[in-house]
Backbone as a ProteinNet text record, in pm:
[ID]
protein_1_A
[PRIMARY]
XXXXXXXXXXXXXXXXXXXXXXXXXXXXXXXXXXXXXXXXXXXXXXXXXXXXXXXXXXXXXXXXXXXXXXXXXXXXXXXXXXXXXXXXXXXXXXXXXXXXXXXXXXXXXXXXXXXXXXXXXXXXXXXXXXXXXXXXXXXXXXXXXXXXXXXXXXXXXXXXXXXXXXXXXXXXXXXXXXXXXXXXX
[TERTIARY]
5235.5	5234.5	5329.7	5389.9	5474.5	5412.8	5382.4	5294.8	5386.1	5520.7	5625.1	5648.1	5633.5	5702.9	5625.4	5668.2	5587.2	5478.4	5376.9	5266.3	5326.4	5243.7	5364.8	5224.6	5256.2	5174	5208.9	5108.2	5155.5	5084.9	5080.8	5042.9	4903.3	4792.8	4670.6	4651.2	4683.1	4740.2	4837.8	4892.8	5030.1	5064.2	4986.8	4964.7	5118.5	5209.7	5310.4	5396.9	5345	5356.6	5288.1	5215	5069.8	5090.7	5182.6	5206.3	5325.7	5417.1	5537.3	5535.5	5449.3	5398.1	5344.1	5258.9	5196.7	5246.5	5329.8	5424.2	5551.2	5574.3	5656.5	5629.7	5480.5	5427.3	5392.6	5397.9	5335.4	5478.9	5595.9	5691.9	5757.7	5742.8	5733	5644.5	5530.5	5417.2	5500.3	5516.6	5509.6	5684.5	5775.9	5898.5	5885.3	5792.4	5764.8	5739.8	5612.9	5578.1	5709.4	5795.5	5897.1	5956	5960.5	6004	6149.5	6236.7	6326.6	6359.7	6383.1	6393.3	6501.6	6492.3	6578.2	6624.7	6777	6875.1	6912	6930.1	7034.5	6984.7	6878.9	6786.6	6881.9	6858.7	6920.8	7054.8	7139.6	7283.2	7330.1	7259.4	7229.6	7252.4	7128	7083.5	7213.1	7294.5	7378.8	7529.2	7505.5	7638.6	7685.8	7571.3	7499.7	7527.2	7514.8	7481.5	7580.8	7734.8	7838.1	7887.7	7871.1	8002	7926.5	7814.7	7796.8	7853.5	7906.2	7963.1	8077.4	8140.1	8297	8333.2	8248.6	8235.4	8242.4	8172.9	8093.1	8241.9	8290.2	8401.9	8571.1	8544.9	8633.3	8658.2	8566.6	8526.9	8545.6	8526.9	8555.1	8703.5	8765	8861.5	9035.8	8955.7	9091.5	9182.8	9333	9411.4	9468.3	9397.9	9397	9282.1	9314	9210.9	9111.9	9010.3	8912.5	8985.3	9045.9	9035.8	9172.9	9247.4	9294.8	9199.3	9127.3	9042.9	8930.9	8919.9	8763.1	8719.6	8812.9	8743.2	8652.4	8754.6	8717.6	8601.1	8612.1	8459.9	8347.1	8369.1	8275.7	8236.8	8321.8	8373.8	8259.9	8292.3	8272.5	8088.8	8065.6	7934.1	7825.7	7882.4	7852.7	7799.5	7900.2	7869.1	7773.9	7790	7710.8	7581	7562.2	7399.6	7344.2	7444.4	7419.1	7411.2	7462.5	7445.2	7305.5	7251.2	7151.9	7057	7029.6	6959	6923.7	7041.8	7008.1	6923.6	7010.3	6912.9	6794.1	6701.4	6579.5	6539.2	6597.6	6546.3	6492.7	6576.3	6561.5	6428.6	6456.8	6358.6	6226.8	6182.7	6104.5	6070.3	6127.5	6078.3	6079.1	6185	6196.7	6100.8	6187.4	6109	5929	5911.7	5784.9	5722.5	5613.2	5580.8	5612.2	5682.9	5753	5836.2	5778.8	5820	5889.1	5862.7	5948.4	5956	6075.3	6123.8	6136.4	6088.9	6160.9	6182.9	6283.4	6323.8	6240.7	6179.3	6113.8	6103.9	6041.5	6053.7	6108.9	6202.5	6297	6221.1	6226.6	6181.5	6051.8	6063.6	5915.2	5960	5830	5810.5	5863.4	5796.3	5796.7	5922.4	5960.4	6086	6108	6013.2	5960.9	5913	5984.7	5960.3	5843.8	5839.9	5732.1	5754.6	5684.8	5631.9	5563.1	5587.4	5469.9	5466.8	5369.3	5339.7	5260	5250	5136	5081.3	5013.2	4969.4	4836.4	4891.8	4784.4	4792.7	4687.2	4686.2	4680.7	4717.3	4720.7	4559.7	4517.2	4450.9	4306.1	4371	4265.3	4304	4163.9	4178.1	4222.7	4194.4	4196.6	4355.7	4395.8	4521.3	4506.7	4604.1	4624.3	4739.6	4705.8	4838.4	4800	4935.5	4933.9	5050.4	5053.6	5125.2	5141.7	5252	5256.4	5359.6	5436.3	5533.3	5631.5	5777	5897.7	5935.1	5880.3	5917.9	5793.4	5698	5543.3	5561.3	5682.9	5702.3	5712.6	5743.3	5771.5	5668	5676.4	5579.7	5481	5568.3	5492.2	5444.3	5479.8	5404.1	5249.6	5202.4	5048.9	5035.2	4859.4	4824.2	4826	4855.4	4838.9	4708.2	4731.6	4609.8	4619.2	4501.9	4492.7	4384.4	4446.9	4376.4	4357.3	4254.2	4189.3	4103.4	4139.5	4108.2	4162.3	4009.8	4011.3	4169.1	4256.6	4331.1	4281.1	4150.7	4071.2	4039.4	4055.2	3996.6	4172.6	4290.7	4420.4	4424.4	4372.7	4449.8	4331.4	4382.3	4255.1	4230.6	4152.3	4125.2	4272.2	4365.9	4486	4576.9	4576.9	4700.1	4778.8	4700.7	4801.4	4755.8	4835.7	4811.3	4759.1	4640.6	4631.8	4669.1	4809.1	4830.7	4772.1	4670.4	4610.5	4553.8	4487.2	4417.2	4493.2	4556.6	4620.1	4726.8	4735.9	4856.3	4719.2	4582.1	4508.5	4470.1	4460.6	4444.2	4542.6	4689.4	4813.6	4829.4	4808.6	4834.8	4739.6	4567.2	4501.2	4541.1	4588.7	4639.8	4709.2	4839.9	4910.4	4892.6	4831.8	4722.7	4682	4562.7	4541.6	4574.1	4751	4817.7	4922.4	4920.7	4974.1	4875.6	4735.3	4605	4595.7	4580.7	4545.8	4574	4442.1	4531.9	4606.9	4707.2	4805.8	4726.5	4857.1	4813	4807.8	4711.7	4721.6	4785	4929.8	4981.2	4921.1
10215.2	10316.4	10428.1	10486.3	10540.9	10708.1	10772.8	10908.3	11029.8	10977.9	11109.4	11188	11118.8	11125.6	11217.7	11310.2	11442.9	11316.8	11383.8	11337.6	11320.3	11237.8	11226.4	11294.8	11366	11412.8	11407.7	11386.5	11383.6	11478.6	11501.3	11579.7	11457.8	11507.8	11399.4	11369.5	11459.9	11453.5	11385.3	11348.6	11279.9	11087.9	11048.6	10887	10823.4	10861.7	10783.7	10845.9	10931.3	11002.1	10893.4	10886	10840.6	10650.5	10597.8	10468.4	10436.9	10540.6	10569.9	10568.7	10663.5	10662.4	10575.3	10517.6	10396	10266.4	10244.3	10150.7	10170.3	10268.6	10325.6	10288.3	10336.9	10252.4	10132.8	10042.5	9935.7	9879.7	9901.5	9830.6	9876.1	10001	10036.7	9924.5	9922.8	9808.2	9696.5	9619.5	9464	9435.9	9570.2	9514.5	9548.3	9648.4	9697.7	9556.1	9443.6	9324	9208.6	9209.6	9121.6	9107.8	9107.2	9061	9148.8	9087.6	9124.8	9161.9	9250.2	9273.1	9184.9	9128.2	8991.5	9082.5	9132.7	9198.4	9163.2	8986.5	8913	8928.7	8969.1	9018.3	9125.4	9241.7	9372	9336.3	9267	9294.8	9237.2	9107.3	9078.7	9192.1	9236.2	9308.7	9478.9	9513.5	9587.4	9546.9	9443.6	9387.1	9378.9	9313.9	9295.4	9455.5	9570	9684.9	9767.7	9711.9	9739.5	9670.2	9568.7	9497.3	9603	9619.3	9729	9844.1	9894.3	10025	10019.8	9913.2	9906.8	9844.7	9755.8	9741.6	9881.5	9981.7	10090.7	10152	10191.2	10236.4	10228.6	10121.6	10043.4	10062.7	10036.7	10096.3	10220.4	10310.7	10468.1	10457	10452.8	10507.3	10425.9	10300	10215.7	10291.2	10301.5	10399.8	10417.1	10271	10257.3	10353.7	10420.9	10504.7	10398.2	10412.6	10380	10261.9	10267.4	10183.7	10055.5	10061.4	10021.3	9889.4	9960.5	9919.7	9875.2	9784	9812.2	9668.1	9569.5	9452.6	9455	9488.2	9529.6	9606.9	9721.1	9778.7	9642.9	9600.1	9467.4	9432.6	9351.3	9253.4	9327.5	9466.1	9557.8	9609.5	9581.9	9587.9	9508.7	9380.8	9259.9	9192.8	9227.3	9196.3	9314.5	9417.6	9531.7	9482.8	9451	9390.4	9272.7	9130.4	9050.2	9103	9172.7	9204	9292	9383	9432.9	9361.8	9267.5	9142.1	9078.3	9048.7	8947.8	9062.9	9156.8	9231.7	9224.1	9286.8	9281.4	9143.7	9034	8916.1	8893.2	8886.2	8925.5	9000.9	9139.3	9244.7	9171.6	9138.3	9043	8938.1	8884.1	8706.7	8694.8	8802.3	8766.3	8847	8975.4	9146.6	9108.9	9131.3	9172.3	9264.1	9257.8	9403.9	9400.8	9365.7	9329.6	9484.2	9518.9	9595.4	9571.1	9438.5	9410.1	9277.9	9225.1	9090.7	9022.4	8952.1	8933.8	8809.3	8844.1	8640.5	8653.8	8498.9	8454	8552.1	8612.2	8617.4	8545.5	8601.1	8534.1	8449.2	8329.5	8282	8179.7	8220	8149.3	7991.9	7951	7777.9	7768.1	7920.9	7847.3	7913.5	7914.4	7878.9	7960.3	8037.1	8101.8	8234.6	8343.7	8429.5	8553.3	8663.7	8737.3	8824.6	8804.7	8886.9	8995.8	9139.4	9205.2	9283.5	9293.1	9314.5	9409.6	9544.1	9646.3	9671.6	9695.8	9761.2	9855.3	9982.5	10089.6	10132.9	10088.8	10126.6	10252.8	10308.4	10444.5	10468.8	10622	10644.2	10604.9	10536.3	10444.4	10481.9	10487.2	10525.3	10365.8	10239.7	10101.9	10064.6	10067.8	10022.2	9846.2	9732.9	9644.6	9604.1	9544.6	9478.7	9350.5	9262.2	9144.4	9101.5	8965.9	8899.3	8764.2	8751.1	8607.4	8517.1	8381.4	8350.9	8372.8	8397.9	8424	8288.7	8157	8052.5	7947.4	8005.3	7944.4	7794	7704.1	7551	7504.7	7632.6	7545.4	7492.6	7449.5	7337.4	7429.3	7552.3	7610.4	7764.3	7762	7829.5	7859.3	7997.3	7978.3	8028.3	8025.5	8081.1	8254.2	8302.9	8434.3	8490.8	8643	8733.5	8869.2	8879.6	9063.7	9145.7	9272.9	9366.6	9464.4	9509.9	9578.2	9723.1	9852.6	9961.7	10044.6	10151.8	10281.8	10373.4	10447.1	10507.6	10618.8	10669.6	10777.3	10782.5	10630.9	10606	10597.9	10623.3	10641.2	10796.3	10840.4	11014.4	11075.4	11188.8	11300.6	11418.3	11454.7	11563	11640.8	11699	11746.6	11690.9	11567.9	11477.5	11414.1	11415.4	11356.3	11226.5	11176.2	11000.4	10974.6	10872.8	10862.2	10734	10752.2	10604.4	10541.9	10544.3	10456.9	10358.5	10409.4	10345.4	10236.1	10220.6	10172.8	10121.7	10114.6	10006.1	9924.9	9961.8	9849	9756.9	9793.4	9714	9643.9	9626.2	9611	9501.6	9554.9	9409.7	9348.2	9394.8	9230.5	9162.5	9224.9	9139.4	9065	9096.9	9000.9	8901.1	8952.4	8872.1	8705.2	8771.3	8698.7	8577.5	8646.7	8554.4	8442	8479.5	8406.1	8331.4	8313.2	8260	8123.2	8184.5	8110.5	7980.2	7841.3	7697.1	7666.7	7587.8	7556.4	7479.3	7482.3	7422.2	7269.6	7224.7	7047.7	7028.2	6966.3	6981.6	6792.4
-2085.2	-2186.6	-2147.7	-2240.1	-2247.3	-2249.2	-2111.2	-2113.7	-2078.4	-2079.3	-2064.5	-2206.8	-2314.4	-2427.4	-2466.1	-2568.9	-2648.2	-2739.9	-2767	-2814.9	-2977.9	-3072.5	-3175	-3288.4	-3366	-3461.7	-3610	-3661.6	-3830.8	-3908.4	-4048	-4119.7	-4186.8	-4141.6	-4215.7	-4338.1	-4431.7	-4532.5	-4648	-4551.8	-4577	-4494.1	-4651.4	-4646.6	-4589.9	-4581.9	-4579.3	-4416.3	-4408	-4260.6	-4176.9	-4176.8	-4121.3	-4085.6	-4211.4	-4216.7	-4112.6	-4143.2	-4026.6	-3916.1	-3869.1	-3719	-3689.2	-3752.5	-3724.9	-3649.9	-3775.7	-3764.3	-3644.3	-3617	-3517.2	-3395.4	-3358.7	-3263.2	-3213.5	-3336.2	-3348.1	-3285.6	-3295.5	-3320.4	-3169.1	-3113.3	-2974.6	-2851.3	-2917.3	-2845.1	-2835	-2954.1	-2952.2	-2855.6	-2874.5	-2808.4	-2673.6	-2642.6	-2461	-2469.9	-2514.7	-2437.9	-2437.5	-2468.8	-2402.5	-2508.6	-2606.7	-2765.4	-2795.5	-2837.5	-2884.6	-3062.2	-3096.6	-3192.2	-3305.3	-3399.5	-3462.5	-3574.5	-3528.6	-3635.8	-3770.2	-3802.4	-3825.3	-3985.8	-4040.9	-4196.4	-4181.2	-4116.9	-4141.5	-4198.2	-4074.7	-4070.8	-4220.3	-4298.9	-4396.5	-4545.8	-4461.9	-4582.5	-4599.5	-4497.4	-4447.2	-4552.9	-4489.9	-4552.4	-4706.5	-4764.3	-4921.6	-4999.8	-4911.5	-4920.6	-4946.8	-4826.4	-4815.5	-4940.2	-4995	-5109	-5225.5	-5251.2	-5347.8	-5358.6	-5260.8	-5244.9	-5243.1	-5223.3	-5198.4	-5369.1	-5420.2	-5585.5	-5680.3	-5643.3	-5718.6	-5686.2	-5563.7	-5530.7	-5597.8	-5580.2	-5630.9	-5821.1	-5840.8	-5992	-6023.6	-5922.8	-5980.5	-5969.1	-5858.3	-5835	-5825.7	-5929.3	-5972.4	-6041.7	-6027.3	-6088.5	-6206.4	-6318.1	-6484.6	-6518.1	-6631.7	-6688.1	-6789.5	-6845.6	-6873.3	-7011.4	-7083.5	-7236.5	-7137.2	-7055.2	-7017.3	-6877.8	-6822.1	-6712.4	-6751.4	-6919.3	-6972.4	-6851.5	-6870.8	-6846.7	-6712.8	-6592.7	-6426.7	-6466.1	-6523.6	-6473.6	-6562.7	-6637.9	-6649.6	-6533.9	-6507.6	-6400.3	-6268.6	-6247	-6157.2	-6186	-6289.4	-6348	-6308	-6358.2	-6387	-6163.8	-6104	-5944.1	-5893	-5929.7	-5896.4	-5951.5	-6041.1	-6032.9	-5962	-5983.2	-5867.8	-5769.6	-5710.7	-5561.7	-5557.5	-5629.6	-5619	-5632.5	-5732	-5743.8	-5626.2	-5570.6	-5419.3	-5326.7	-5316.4	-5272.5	-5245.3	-5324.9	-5377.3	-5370.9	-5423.3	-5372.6	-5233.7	-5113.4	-5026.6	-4943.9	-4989.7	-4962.6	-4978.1	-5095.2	-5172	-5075.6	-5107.2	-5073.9	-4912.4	-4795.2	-4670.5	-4586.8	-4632.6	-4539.6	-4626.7	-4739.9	-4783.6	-4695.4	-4621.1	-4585.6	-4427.9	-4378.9	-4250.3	-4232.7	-4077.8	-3997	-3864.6	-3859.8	-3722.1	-3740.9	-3720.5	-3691.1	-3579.7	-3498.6	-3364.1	-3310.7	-3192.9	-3141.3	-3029.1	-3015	-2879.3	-2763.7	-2686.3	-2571	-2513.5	-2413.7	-2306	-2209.6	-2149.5	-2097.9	-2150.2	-2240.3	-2364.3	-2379.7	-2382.7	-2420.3	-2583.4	-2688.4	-2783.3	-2812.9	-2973.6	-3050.1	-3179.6	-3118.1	-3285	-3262.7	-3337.5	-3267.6	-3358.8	-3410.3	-3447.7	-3561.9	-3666.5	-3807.6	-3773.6	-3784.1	-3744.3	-3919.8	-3978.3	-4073.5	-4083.1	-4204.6	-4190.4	-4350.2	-4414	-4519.6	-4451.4	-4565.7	-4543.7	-4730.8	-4793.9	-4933.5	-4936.4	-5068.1	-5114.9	-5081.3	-5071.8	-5104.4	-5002.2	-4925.4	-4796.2	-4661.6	-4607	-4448.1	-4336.2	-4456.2	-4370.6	-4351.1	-4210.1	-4170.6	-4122.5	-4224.1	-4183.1	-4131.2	-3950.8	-3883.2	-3896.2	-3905.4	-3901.5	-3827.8	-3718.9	-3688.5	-3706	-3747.7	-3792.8	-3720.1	-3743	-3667.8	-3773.8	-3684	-3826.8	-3838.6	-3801.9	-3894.2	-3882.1	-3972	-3976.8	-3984.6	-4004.4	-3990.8	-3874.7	-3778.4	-3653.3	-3553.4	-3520.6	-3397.1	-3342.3	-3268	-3188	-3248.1	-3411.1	-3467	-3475.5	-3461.4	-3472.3	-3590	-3605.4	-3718.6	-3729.7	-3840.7	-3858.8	-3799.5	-3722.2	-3681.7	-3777.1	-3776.7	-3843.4	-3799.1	-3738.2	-3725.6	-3848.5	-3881.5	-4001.8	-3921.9	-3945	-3856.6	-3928.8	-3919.1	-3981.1	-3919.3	-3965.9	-3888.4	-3831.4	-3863.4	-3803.7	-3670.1	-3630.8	-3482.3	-3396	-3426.8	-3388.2	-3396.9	-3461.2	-3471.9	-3409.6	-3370.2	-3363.2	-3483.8	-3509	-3575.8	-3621.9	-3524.1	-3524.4	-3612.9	-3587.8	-3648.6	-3539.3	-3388.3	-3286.7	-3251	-3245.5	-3224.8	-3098.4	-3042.8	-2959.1	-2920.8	-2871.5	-2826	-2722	-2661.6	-2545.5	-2657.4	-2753.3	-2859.8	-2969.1	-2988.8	-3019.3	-2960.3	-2834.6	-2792.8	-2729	-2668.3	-2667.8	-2729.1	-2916.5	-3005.1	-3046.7	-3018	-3073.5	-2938.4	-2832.9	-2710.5	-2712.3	-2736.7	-2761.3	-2919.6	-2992.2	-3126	-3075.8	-2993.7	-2948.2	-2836	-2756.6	-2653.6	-2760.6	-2880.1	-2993.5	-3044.9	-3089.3	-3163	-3033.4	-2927.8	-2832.9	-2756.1	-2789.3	-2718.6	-2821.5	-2957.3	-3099.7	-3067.5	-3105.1	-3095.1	-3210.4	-3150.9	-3269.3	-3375.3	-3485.4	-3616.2	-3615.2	-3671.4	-3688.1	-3794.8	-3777	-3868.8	-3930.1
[MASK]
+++++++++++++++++++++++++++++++++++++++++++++++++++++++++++++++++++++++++++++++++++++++++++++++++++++++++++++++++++++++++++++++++++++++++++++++++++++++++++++++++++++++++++++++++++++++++

């Protein structure tokens, strides 16, 4: 545990503060235990991000004025939504509520590396973590774990996190999901 660091505090108040930090930590935990963080979604999703902007760009500041330039800004229209589309596809169908991606631990038997997943509904004190494998087909995939916990028992009164508490619940999750027997497939 990490006991040099300023204590991290949030506003109790403030549902989406609260999910942040959370998750902040969560994602501190699972890479202290050996896990590497898996870029290759981001750089993805980065890139996808960049042709939108260089489209949108491109569109403003082509040097035909508008009755001359109708077709391109089509053209320029028309990819600017595909690309936002994929986007969101993406976001959707890959990230969903994914906070951390990661490859194998180094030195690891298996092949498959880690989903760490969170929902905290509006309006609710119940924080859900989940770990899953990032390619649930593979061999040495296990089954999904979830921890379900008040966030009342992480904060104090103040709004300061107590991380002893939560990196204990966050390494037996993972303890958990690296114990779990495999799937019969």
């Amino acid at each position: 545990m990490a006991s040099s660091k300023a204590p991290k505090k949030v506003n109790l108040l403030d549902h989406n503060s609260i999910k942040h930090t959370i998750d902040e930590s969560v994602s501190e935990i699972v890479k202290s235990g050996g896990y590497v963080e898996d870029v290759r979604l981001s750089n993805v999703k980065m890139l996808i991000g960049t042709i939108i902007i260089v489209v949108a760009l491109f569109s403003q500041f082509y040097k035909k004025k508008f009755p001359e330039n109708r077709d391109l800004l089509i053209a320029c229209i028309i990819l600017y939504v595909i690309f936002n589309v994929l986007l969101q596809l993406i976001i959707y169908t890959k990230e969903k509520n994914a906070i951390l991606i990661t490859n194998p631990p180094a030195g690891s038997f298996t092949t498959t590396g880690l989903v760490v997943s969170s929902k905290l509904p509006r309006f609710s004190d119940i924080y859900t973590l989940t770990i899953a494998s990032a390619d649930p087909k593979s061999v040495s995939a296990n089954e999904p774990v979830h921890l379900t916990k008040s966030v009342t028992e992480w904060f104090t009164t103040d709004g300061i996190l107590v991380e002893g508490h939560i990196w204990k619940d966050v390494e037996a999750l993972i303890n958990q999901y690296t114990k779990e027997p495999k799937k019969n497939k």
